[in-house]
N, C-alpha and C positions, 0 to 999 in steps of 0.2 A: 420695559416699553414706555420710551416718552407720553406722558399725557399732554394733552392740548387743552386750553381753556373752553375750548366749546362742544369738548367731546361729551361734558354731561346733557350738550343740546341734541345728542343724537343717540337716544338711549334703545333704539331697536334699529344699530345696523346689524348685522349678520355675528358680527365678531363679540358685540357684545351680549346677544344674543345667547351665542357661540356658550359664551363663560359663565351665564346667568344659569344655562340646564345644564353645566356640568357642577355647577353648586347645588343644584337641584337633585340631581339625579347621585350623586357620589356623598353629599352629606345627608340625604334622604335614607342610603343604603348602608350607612355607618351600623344601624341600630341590628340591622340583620346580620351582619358582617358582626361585630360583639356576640350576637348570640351565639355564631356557630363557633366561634372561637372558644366561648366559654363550655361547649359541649365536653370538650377532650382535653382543655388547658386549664390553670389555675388562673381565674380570669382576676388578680388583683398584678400576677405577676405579669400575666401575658398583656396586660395593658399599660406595665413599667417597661417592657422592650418594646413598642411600639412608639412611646417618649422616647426615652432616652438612644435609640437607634435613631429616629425621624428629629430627634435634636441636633445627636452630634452632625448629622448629616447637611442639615438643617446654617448651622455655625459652617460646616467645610465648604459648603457652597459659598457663602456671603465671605470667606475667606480666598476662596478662590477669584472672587469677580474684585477683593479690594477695599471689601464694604466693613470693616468693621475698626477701621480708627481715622473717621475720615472728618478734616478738620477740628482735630482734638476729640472729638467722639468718643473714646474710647471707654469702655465699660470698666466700673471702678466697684468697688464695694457697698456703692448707694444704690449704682443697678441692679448686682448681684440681691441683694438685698429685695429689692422691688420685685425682681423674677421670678424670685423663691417666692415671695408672699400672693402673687399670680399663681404662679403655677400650683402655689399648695390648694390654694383655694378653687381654679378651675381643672386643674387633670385629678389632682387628689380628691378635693373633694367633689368635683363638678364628674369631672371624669371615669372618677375611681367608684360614686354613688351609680353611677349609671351603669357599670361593668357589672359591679354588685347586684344591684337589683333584676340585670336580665338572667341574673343565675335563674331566679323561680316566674321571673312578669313577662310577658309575652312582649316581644320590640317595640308593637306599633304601641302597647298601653305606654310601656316606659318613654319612648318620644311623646306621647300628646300632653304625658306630665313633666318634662322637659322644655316645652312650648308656654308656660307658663312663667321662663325665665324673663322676658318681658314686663308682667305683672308685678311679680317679683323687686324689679328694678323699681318701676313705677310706686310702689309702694316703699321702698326702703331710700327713695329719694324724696319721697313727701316725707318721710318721718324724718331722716338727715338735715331736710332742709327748712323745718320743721312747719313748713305752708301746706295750705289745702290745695288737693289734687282739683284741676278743673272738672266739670263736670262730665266729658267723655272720658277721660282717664278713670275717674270715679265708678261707671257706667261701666269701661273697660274691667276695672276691678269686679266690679259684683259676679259679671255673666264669667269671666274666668275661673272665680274659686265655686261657682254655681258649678259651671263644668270639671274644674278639680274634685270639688265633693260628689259627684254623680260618677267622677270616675272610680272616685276611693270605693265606695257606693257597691264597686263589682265585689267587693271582699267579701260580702254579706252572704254570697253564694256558698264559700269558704273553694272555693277552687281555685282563686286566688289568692295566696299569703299577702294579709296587712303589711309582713314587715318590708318585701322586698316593694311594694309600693312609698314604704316610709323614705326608704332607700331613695327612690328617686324624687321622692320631694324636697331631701334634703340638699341631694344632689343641683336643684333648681335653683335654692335658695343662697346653696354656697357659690353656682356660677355665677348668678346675679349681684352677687356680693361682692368676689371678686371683680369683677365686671366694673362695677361700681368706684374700685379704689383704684383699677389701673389706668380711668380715664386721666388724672394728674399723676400718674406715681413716674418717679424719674428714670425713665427706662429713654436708650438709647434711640435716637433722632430714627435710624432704619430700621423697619420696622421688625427685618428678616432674624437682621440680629437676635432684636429682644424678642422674637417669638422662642428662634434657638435655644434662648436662654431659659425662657418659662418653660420651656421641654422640658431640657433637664432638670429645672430643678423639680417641676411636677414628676416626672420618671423614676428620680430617685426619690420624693417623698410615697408613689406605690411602691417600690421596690421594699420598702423598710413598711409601710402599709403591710404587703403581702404578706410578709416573713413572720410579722406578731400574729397574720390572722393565718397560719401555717400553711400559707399555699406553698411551699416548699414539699411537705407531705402528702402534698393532692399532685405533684410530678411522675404522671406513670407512662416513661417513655413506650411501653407497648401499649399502650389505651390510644396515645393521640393521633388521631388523624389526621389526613392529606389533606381534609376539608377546612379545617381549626387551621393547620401552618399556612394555606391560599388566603383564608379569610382574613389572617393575621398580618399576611405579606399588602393585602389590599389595603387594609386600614394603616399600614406607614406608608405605601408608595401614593394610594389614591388618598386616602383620607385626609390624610397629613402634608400631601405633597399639592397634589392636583388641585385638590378642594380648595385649600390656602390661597394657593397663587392668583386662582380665578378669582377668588375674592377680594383680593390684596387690589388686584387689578379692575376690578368691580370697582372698588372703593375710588379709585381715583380716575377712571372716565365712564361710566353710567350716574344716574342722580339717585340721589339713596333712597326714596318713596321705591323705583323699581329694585333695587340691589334689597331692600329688606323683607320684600314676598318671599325669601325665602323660608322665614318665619313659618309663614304657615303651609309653606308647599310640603317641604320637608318632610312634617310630620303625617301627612298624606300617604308620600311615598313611602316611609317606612310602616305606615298601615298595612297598606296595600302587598309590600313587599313581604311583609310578617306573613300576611294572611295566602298568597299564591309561592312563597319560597319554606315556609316553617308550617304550614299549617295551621296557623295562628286564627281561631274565630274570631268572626267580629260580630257581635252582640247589636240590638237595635238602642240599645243602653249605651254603650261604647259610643258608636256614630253619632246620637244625639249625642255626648256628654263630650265628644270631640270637637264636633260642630262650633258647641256653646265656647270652647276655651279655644278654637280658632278665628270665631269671630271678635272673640274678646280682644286676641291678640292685633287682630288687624284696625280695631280702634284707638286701642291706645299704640300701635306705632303711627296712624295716621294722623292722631292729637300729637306726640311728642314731635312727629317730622319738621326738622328746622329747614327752610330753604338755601340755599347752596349761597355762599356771601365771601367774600373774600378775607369776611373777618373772623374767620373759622382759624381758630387756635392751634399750634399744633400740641399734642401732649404724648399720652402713649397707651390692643380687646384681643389682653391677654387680648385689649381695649379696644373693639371697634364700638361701641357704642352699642354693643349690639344691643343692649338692652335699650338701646333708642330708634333703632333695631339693631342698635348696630352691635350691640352685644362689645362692643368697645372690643370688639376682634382678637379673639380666641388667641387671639392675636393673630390673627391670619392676617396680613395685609397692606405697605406702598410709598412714592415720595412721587415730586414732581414741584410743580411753582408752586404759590405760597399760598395759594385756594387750596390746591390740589394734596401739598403735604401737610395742612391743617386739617383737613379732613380724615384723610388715610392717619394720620399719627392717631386724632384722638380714637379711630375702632381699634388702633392696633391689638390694644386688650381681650378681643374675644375670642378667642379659639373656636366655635362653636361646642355649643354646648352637644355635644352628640355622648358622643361621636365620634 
């Protein structure tokens, strides 16, 4: 869909709207969607067929419309390179920490510790760049890991396992990381492409994940259920599919202050959804200790938000920036004129971190 240069001045028509609650609503519902899968599947494998099916797929599309050697473009072995180092870091370790851990953590805990990838960023670019955080970034920091320690906090009950919490903090740590290096890493100008690419290559680093940690031995085709193969079918058609494009699309005609509340919608909805879809309680511990790391988030995206300039670089979120919110796009996300495809390139990096 052509962008227009002033489409970021109309950031609540209908359409865009439209695409803002389907980001909302379908990446919010990812963490529920993993849980059920993991009830009846081997969930290190069942989220390497969810990659590498929504990759290849992913590639035959952008091959069908044309897009994939277009003015010398063509992906060479510095991209492949760059995909792999994406994708190991956000579906493997981003991806694959967060499958792990909803084996034993209730959805909505494992998203509010996944919302923390923001901070994350914030922190591992003030030390990268070796300057002091300004003072709301700073602020941002404190009340975030305040809210991450009150949420670790629940183990203390012991009804929560420590480790499958460690799981997703590390899970945080490795998206934001990744995050971090695919804002410059040489991946391919469209953005469809190099998500394709980080698919598979994240897909195949669960896949070979799975196998050492023996999900191959946890395959009991009479145990799985109708509800695990739906959940699993939704997380590549919607998760992978729908979630992406609205955001790709997001990226390049809404203005990024609105496109980055998804930060903290998100982790709401799969609260929420945990708590009326799985049974999932929600403690007065939890809610305060969610609160605290979603208000964190919404500071330091609102200190890092750059205003929309025409001198917006292009680069390449897993890279949407998302950790600026933009999580440097999961790579979820777009092209258009040279405002339009400097923006969209540098989120291309972030897949969200779900999800």
């Amino acid at each position: 869909m052509p962008a227009h240069p002033d489409d970021r001045e109309r950031p609540t028509t209908p359409t865009v709207w439209a695409a803002l609650v389907t980001v909302y609503i379908v990446w919010g519902t990812t963490y529920s969607a993993i849980r059920i899968v993991d009830q009846t599947l081997p969930a290190l494998l069942a989220a390497s067929a969810r990659f590498l099916i929504a990759g290849a797929l992913m590639l035959a599309f952008t091959i069908g419309r044309g897009d994939v050697d277009v003015d010398g473009d063509r992906p060479g072995s510095r991209q492949w390179l760059a995909a792999a180092i994406i994708g190991t870091a956000l579906l493997l370790g981003g991806n694959g920490g967060v499958v792990w851990a909803e084996r034993t953590e209730p959805s909505g805990l494992v998203a509010l510790i996944v919302a923390l990838v923001p901070l994350w960023m914030a922190l591992l670019d003030a030390v990268a760049l070796g300057r002091r955080p300004r003072p709301q970034i700073a602020l941002g920091l404190l009340l975030g890991f305040a809210g991450a320690a009150l949420l670790v906090g629940t183990t203390a009950s012991g009804r929560i396992p420590l480790t499958g919490l460690l799981f997703a903090v590390g899970a945080s740590i490795s998206w934001a990381s990744g995050s971090l290096y695919a804002r410059n890493a040489p991946l391919p100008r469209r953005p469809f492409v190099g998500i394709g690419m980080e698919m598979l290559c994240g897909g195949a680093g669960l896949l070979v994940a799975g196998v050492l940690a023996g999900d191959l031995g946890r395959i009991h085709p009479e145990r799985i259920s109708l509800a695990s193969v739906l959940a699993l079918a939704y997380l590549i058609v919607f998760g992978s599919f729908a979630g992406f494009a609205s955001y790709v699309w997001l990226l390049r005609n809404a203005r990024t202050p609105l496109v980055s509340t998804y930060a903290y919608v998100n982790p709401v909805v799969a609260v929420v959804l945990g708590w009326a879809l799985l049974d999932e309680s929600i403690s007065l511990r939890t809610v305060i200790a969610g609160a605290t790391v979603l208000a964190a988030v919404a500071i330091i995206v609102a200190s890092r938000e750059e205003p929309s300039s025409p001198e917006a670089t292009s680069g390449g979120e897993l890279a949407e920036d998302r950790g600026d919110l933009g999580e440097r796009d999961l790579s979820l996300e777009g092209a258009g004129d040279a405002q339009d495809h400097g923006l969209a390139e540098r989120r291309r990096g972030d897949l969200q971190a779900d999800g």
